[in-house]
N, CA, C and O atoms as a GROMACS GRO file, in nm:
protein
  548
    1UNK      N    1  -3.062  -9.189  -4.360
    1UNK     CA    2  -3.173  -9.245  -4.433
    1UNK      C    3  -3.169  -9.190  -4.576
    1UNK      O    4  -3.149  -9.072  -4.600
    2UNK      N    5  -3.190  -9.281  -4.667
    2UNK     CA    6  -3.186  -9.225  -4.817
    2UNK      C    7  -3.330  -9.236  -4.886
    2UNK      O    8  -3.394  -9.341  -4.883
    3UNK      N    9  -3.379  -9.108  -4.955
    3UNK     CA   10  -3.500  -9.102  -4.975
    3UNK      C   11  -3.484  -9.087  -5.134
    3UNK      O   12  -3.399  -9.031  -5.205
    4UNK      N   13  -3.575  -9.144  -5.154
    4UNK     CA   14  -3.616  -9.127  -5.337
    4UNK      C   15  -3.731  -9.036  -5.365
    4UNK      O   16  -3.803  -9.081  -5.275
    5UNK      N   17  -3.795  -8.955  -5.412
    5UNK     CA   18  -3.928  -8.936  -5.443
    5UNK      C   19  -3.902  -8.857  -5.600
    5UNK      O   20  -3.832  -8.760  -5.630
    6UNK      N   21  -3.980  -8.935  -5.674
    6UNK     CA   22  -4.019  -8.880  -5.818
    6UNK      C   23  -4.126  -8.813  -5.864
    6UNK      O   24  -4.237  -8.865  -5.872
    7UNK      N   25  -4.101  -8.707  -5.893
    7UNK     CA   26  -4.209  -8.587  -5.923
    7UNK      C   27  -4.268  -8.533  -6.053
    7UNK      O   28  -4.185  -8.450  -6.092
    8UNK      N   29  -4.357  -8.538  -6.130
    8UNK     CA   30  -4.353  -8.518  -6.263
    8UNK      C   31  -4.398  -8.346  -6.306
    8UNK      O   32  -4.372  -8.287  -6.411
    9UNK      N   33  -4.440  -8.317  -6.236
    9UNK     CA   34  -4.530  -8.141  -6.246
    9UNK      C   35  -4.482  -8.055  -6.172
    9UNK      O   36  -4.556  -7.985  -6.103
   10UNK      N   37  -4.344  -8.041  -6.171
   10UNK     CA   38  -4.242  -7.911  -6.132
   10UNK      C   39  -4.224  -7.788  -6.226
   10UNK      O   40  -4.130  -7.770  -6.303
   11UNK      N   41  -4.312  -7.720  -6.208
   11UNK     CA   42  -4.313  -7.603  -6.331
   11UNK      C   43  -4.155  -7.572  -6.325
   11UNK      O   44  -4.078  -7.616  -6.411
   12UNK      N   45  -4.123  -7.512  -6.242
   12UNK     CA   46  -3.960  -7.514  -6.250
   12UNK      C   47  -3.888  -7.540  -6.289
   12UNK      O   48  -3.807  -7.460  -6.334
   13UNK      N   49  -3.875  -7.658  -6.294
   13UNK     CA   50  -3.771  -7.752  -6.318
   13UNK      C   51  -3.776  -7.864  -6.447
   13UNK      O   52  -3.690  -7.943  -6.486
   14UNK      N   53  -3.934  -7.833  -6.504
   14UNK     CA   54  -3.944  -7.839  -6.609
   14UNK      C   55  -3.985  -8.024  -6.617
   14UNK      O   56  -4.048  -8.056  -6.516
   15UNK      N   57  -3.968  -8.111  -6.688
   15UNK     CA   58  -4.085  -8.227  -6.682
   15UNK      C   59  -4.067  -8.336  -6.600
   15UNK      O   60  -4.159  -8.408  -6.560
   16UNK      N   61  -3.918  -8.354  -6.566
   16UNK     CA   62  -3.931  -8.468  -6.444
   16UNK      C   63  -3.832  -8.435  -6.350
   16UNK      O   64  -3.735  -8.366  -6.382
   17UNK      N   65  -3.847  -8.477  -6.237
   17UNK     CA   66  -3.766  -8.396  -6.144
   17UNK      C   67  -3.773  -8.536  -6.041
   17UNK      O   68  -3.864  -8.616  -6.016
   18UNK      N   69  -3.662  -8.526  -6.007
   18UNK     CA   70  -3.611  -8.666  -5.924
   18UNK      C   71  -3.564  -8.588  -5.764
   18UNK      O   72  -3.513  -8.475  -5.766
   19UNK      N   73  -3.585  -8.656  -5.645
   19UNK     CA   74  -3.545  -8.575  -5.571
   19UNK      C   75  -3.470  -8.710  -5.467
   19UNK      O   76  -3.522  -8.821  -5.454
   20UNK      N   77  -3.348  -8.669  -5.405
   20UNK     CA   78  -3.246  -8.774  -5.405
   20UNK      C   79  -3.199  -8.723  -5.230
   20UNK      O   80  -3.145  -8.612  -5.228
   21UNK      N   81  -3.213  -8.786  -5.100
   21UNK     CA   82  -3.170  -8.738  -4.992
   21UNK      C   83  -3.093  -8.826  -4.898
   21UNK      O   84  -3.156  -8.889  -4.814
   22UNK      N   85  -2.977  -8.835  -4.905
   22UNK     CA   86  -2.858  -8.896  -4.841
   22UNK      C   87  -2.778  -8.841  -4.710
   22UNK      O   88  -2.752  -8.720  -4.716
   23UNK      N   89  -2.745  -8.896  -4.617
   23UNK     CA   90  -2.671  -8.811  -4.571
   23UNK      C   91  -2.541  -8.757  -4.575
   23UNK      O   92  -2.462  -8.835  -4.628
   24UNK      N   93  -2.498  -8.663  -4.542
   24UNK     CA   94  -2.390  -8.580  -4.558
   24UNK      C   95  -2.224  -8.653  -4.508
   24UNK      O   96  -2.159  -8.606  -4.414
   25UNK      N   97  -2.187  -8.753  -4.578
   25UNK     CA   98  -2.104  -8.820  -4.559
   25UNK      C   99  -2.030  -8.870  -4.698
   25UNK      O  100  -2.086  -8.937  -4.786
   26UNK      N  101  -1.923  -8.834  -4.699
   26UNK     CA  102  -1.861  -8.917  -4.819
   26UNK      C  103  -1.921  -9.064  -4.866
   26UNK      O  104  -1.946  -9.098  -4.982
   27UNK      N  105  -1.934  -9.124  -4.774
   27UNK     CA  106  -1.954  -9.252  -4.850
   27UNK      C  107  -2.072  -9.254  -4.912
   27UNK      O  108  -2.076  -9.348  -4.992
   28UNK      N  109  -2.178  -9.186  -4.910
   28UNK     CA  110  -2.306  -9.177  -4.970
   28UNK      C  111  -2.272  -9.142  -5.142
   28UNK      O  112  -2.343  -9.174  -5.236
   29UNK      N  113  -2.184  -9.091  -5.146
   29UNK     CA  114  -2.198  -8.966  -5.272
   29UNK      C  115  -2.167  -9.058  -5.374
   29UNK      O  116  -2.152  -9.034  -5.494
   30UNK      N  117  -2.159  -9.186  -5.303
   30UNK     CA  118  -2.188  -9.290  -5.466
   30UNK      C  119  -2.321  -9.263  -5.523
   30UNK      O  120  -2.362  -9.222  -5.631
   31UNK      N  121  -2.361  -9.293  -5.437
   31UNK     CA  122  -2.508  -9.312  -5.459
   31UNK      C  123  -2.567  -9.196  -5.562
   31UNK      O  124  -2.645  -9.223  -5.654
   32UNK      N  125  -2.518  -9.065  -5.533
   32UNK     CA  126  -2.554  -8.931  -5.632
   32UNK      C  127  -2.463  -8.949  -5.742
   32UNK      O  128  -2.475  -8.864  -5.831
   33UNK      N  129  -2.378  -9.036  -5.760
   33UNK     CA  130  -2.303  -9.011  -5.907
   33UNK      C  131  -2.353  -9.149  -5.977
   33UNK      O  132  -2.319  -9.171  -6.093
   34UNK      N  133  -2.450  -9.259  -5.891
   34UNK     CA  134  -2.491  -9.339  -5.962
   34UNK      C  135  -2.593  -9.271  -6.069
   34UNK      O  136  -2.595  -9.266  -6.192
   35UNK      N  137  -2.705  -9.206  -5.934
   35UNK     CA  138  -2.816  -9.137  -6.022
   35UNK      C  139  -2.764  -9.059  -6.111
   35UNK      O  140  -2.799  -9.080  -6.227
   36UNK      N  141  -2.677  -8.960  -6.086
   36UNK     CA  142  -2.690  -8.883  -6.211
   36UNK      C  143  -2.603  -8.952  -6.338
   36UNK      O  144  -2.650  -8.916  -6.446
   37UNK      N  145  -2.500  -9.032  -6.348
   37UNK     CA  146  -2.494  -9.117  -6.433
   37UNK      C  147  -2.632  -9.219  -6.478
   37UNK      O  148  -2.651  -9.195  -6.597
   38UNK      N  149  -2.710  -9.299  -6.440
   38UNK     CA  150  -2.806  -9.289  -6.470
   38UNK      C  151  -2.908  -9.202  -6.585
   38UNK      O  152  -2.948  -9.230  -6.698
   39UNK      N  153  -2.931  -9.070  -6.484
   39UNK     CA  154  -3.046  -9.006  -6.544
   39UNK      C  155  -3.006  -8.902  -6.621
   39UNK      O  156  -3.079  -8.809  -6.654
   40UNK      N  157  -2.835  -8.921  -6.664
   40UNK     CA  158  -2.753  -8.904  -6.831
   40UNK      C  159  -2.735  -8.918  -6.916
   40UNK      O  160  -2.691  -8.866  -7.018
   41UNK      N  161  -2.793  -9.046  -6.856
   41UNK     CA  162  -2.754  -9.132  -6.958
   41UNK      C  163  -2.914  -9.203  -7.057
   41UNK      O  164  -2.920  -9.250  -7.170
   42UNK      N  165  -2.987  -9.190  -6.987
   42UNK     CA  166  -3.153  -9.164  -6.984
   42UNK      C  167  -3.181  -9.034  -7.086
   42UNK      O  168  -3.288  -9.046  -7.146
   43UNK      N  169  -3.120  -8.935  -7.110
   43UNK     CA  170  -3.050  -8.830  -7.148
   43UNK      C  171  -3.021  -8.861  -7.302
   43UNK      O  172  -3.062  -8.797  -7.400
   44UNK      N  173  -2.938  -8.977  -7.300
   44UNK     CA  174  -2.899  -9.007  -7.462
   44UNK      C  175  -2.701  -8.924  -7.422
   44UNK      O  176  -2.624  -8.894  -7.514
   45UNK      N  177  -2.669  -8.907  -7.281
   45UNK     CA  178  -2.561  -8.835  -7.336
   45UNK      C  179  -2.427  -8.911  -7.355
   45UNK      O  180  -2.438  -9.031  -7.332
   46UNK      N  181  -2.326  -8.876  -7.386
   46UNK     CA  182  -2.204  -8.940  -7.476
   46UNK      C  183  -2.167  -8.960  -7.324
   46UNK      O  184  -2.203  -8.892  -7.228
   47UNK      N  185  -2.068  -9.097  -7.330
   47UNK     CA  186  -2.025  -9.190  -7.190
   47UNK      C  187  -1.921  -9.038  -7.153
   47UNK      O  188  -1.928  -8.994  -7.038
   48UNK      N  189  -1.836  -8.969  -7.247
   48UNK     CA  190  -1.754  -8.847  -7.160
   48UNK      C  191  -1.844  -8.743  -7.099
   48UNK      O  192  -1.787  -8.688  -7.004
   49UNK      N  193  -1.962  -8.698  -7.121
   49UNK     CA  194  -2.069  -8.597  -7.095
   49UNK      C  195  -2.111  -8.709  -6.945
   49UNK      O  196  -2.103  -8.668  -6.829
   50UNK      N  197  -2.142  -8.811  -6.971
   50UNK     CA  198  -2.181  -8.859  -6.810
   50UNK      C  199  -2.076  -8.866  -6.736
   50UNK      O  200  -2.083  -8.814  -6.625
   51UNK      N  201  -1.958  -8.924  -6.775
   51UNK     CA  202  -1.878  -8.906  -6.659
   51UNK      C  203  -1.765  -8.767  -6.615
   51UNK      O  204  -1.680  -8.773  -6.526
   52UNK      N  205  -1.790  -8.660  -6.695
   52UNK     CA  206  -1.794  -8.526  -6.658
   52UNK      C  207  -1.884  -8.529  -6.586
   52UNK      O  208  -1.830  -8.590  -6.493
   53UNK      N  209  -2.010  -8.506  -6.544
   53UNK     CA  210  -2.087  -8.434  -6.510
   53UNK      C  211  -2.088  -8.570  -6.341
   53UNK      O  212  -2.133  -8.545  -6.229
   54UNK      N  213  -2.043  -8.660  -6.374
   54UNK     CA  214  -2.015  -8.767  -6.232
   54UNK      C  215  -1.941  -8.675  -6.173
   54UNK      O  216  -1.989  -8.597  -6.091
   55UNK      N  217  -1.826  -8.674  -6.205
   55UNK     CA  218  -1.682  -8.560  -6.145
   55UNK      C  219  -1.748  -8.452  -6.099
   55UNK      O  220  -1.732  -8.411  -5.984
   56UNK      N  221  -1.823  -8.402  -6.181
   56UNK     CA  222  -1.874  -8.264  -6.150
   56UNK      C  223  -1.975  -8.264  -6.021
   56UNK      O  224  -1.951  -8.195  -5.921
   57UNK      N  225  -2.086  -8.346  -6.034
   57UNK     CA  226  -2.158  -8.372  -5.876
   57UNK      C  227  -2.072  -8.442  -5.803
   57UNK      O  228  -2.088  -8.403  -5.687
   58UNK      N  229  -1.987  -8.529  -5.808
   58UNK     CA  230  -1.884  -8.540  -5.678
   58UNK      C  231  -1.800  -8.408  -5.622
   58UNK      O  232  -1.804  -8.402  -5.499
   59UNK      N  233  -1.738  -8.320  -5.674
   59UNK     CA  234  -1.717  -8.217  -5.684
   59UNK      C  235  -1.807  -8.125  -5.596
   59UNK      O  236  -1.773  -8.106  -5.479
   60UNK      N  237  -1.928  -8.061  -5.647
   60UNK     CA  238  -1.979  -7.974  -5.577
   60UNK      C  239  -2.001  -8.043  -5.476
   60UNK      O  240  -2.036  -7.962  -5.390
   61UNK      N  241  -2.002  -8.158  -5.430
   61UNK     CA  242  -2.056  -8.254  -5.306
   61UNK      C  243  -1.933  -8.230  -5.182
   61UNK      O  244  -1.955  -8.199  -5.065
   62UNK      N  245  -1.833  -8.247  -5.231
   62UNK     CA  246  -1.730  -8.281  -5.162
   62UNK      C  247  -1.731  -8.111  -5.135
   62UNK      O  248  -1.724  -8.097  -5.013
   63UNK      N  249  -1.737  -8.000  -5.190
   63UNK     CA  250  -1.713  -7.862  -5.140
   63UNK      C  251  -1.836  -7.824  -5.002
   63UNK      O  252  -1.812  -7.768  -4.895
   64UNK      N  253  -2.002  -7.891  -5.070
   64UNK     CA  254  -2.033  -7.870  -4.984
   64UNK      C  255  -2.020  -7.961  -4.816
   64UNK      O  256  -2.041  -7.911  -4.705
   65UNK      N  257  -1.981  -8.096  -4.844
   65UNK     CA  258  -1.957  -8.125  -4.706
   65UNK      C  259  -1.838  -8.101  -4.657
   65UNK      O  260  -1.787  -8.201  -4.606
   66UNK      N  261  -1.774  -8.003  -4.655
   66UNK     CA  262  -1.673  -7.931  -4.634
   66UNK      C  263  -1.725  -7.839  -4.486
   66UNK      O  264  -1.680  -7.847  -4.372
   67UNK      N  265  -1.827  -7.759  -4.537
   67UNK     CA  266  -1.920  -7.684  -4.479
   67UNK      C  267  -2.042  -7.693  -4.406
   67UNK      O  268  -2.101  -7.598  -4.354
   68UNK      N  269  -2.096  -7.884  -4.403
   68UNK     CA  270  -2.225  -7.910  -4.355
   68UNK      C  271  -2.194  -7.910  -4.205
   68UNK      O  272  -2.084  -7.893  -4.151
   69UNK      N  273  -2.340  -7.936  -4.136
   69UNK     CA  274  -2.375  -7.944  -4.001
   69UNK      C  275  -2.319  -8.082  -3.991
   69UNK      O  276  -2.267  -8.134  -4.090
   70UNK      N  277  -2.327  -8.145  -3.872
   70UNK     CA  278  -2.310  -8.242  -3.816
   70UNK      C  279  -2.447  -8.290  -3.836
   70UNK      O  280  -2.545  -8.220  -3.810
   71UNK      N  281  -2.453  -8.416  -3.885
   71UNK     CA  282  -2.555  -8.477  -3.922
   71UNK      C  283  -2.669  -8.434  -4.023
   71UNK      O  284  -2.783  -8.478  -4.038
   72UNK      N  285  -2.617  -8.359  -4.069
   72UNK     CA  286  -2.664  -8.292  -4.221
   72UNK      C  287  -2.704  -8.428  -4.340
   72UNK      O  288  -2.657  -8.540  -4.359
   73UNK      N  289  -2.760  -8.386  -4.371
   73UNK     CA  290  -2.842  -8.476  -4.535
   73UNK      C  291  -2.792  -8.336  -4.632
   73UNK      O  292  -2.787  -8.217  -4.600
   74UNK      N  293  -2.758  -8.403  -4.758
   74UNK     CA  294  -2.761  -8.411  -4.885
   74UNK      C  295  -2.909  -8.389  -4.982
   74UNK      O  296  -2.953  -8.474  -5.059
   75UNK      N  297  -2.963  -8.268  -4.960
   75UNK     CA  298  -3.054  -8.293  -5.062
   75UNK      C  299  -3.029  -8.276  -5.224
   75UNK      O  300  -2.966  -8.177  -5.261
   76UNK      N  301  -3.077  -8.369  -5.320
   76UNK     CA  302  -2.989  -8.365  -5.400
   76UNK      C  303  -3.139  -8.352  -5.494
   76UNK      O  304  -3.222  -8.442  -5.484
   77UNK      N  305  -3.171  -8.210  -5.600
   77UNK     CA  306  -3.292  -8.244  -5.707
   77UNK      C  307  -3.203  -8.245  -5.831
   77UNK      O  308  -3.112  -8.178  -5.878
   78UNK      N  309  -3.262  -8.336  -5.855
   78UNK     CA  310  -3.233  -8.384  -6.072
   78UNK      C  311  -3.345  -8.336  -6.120
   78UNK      O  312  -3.456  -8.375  -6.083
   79UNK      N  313  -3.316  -8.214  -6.237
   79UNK     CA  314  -3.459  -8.175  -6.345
   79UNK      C  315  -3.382  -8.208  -6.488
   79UNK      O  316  -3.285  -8.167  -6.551
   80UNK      N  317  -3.501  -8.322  -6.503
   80UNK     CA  318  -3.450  -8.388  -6.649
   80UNK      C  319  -3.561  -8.291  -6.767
   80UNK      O  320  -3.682  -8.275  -6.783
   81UNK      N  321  -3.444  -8.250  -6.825
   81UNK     CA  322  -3.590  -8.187  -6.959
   81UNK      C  323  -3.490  -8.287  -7.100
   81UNK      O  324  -3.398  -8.370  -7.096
   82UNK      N  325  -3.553  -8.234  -7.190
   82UNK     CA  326  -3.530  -8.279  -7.358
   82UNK      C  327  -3.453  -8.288  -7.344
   82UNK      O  328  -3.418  -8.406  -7.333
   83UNK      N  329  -3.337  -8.173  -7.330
   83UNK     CA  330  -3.183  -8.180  -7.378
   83UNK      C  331  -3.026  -8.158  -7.252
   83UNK      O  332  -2.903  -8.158  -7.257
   84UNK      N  333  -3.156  -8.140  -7.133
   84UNK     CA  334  -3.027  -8.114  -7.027
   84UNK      C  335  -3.073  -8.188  -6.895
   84UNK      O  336  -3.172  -8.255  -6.869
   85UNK      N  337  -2.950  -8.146  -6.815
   85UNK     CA  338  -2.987  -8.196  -6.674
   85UNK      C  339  -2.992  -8.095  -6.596
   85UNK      O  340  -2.945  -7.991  -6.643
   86UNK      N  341  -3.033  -8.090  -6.491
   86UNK     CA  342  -3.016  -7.957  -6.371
   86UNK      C  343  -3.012  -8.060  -6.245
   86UNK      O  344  -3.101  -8.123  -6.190
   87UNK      N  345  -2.820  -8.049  -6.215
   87UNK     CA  346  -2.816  -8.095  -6.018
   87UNK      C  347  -2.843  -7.984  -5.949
   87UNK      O  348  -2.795  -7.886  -6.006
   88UNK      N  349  -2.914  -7.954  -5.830
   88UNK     CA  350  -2.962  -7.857  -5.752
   88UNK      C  351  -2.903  -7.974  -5.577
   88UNK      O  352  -2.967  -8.069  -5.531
   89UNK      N  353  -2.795  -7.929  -5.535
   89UNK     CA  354  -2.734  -7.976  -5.362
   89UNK      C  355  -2.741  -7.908  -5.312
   89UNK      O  356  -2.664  -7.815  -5.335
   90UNK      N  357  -2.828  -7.897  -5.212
   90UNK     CA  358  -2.808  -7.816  -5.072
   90UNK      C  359  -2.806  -7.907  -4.950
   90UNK      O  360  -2.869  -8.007  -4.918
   91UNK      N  361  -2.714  -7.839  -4.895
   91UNK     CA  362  -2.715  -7.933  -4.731
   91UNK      C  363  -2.726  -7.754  -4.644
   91UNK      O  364  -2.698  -7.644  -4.691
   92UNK      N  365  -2.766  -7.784  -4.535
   92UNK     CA  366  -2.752  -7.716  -4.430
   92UNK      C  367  -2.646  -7.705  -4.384
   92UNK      O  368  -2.579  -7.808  -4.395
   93UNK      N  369  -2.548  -7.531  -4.283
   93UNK     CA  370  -2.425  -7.553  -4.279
   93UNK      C  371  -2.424  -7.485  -4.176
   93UNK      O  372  -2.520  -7.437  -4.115
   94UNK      N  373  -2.270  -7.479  -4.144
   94UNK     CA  374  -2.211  -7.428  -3.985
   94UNK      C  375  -2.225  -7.270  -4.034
   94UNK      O  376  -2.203  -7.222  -4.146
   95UNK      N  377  -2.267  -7.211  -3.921
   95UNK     CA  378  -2.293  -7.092  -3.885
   95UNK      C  379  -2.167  -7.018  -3.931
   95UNK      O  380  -2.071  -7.050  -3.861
   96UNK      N  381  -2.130  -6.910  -4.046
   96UNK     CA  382  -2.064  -6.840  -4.084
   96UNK      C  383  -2.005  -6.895  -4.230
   96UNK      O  384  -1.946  -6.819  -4.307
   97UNK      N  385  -2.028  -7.048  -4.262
   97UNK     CA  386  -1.986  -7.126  -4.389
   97UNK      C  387  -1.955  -7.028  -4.523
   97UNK      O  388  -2.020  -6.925  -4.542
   98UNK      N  389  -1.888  -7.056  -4.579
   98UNK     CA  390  -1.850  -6.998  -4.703
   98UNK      C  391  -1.801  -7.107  -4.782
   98UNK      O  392  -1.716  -7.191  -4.752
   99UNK      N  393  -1.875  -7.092  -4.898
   99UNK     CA  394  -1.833  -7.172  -5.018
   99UNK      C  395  -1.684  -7.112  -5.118
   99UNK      O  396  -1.645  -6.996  -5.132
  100UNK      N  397  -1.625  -7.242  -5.178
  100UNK     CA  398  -1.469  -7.131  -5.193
  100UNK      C  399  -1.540  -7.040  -5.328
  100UNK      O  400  -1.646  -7.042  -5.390
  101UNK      N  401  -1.414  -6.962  -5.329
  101UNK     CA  402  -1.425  -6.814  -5.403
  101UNK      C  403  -1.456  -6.871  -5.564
  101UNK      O  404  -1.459  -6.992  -5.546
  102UNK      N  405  -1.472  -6.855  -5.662
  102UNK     CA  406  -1.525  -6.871  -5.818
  102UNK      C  407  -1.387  -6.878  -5.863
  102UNK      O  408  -1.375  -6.919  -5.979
  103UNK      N  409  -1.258  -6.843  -5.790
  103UNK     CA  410  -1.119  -6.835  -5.858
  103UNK      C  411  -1.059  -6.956  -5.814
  103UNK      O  412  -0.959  -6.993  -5.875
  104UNK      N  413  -1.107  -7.035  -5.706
  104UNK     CA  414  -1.043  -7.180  -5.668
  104UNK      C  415  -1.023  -7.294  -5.743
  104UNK      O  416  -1.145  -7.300  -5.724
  105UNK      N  417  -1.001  -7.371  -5.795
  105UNK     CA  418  -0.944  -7.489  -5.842
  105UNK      C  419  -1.094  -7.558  -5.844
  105UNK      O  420  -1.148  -7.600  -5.947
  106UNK      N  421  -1.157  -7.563  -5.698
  106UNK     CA  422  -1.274  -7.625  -5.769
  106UNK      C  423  -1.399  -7.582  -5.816
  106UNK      O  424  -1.490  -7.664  -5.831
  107UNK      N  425  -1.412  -7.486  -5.835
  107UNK     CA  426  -1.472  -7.409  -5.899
  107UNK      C  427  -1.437  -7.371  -6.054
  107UNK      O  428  -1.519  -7.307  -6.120
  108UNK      N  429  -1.297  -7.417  -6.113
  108UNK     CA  430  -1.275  -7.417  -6.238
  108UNK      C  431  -1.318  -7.551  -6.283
  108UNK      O  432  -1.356  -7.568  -6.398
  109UNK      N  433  -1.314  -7.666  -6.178
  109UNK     CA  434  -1.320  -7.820  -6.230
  109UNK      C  435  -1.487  -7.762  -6.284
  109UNK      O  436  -1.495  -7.702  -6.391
  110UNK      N  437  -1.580  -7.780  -6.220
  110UNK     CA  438  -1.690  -7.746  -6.197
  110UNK      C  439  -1.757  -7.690  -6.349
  110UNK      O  440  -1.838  -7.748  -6.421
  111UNK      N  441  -1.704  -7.578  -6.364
  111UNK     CA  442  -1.717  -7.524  -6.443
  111UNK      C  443  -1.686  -7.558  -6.582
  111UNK      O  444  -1.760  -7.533  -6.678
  112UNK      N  445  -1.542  -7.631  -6.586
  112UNK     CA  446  -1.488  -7.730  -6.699
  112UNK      C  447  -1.589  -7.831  -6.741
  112UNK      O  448  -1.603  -7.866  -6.858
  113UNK      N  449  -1.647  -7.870  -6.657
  113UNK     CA  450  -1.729  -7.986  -6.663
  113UNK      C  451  -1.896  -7.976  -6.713
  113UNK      O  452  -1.954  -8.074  -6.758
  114UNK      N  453  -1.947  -7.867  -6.698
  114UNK     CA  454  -2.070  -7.870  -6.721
  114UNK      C  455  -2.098  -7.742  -6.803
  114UNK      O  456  -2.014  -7.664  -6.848
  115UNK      N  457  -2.221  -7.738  -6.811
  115UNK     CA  458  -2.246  -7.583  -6.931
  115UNK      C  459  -2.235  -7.489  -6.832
  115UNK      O  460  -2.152  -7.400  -6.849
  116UNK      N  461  -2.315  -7.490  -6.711
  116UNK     CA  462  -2.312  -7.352  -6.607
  116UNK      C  463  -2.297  -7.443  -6.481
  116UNK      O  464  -2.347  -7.554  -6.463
  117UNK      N  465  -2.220  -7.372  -6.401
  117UNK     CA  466  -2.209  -7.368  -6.252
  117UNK      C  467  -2.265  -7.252  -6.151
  117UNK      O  468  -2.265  -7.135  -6.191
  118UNK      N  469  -2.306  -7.279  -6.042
  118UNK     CA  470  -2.363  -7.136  -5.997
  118UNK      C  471  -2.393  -7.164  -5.797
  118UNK      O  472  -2.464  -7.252  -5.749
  119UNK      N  473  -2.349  -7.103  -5.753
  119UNK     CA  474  -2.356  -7.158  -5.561
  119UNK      C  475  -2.462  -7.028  -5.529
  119UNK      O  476  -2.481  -6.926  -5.594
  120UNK      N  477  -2.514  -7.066  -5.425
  120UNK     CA  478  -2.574  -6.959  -5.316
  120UNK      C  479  -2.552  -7.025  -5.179
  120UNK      O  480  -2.564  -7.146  -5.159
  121UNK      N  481  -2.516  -6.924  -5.077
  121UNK     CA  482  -2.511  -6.976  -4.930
  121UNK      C  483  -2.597  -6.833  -4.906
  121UNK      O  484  -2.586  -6.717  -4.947
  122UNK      N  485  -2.701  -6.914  -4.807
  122UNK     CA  486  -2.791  -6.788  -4.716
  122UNK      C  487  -2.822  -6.859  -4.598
  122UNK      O  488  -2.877  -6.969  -4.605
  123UNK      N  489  -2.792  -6.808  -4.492
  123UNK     CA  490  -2.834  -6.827  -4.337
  123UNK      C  491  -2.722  -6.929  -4.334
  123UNK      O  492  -2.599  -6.924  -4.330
  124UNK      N  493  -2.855  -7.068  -4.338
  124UNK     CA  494  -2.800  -7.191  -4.250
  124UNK      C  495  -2.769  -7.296  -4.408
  124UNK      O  496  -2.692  -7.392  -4.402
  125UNK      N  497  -2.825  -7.266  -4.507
  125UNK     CA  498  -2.800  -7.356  -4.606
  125UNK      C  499  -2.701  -7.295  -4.736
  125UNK      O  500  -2.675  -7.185  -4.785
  126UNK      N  501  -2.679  -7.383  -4.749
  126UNK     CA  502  -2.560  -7.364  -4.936
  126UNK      C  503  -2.630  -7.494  -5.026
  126UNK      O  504  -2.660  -7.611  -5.005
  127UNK      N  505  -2.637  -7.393  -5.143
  127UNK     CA  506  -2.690  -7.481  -5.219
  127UNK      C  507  -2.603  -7.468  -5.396
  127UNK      O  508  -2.589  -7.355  -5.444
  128UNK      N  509  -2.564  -7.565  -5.457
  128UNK     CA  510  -2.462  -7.555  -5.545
  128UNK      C  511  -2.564  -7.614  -5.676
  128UNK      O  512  -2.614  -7.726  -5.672
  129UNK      N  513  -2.584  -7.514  -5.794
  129UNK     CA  514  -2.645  -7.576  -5.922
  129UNK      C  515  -2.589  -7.651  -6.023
  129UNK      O  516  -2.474  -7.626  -5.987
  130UNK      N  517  -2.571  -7.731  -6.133
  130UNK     CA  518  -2.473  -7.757  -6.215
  130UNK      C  519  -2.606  -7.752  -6.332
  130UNK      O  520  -2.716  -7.789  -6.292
  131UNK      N  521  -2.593  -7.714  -6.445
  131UNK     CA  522  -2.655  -7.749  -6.593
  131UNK      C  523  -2.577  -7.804  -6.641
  131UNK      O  524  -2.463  -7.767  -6.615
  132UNK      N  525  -2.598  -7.928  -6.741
  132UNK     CA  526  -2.530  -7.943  -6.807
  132UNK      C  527  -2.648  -7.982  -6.980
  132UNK      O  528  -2.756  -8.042  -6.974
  133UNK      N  529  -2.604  -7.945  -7.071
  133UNK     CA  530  -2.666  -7.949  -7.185
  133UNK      C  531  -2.634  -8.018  -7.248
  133UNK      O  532  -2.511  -8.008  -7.244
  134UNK      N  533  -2.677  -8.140  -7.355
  134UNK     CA  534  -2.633  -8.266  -7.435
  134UNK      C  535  -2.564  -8.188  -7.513
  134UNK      O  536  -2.593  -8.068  -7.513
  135UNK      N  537  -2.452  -8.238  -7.602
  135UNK     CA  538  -2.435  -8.192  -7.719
  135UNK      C  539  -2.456  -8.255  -7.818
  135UNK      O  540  -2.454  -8.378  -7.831
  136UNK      N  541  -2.485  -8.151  -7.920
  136UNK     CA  542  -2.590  -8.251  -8.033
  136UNK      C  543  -2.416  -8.330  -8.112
  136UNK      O  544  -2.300  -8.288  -8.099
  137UNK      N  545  -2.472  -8.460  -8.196
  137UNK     CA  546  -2.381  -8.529  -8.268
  137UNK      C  547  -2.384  -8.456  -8.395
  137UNK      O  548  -2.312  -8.491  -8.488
   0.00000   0.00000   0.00000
């Protein structure tokens, strides 16, 4: 089931915050590189800045369903402010999961691609951040 809900008063996350829930299957993860192309582009950002940052949430997507439960969802939050984006993915995972090491290949893509990259796994969930910041013209 794929859920939409739009939120405007996320102190957090700062003034609009989109919250995006798919399930944990490759074929969904169109759907998250539509939105965040989209709400990049909503953004004002340059067509290479959106489709970096596409690569880049396909990317952390594909690491974390590497690691999800069986029948796991995709929660996916977008925090749109002035000048950046914030992807926030967590799915729930198999008991002992590890996300790869900060020296792996995709973890350099990742990183190539956006201003900051940043993972946490605790218990049962992993959750992968991306910022990415406009650059001014």
């Amino acid at each position: 089931m794929t859920q939409l809900d739009t939120t405007h008063s996320e102190p957090a996350f700062g003034d609009d915050v989109v919250l995006l829930t798919v399930p944990a299957d490759g074929g969904y993860l169109g759907v998250l590189r539509t939105a965040t192309a989209g709400l990049a582009a909503r953004l004002h950002f340059a067509l290479d800045e959106i489709e970096d940052l596409r690569i880049a949430v396909d990317e952390a997507c594909a690491m974390l369903l590497a690691i999800a439960t069986r029948d796991a969802e995709l929660e996916c939050r977008f925090a749109v402010t002035e000048d950046a984006l914030t992807v926030e993915v967590t799915v729930s995972t198999v008991r002992g999961a590890k996300l790869p090491s900060e020296s792996s290949f995709a973890w350099k893509v990742l990183t190539a691609l956006t201003t900051s990259a940043d993972a946490e796994a605790t218990g049962r969930h992993a959750t992968i951040r991306l910022l990415t910041r406009r650059t001014e013209i």
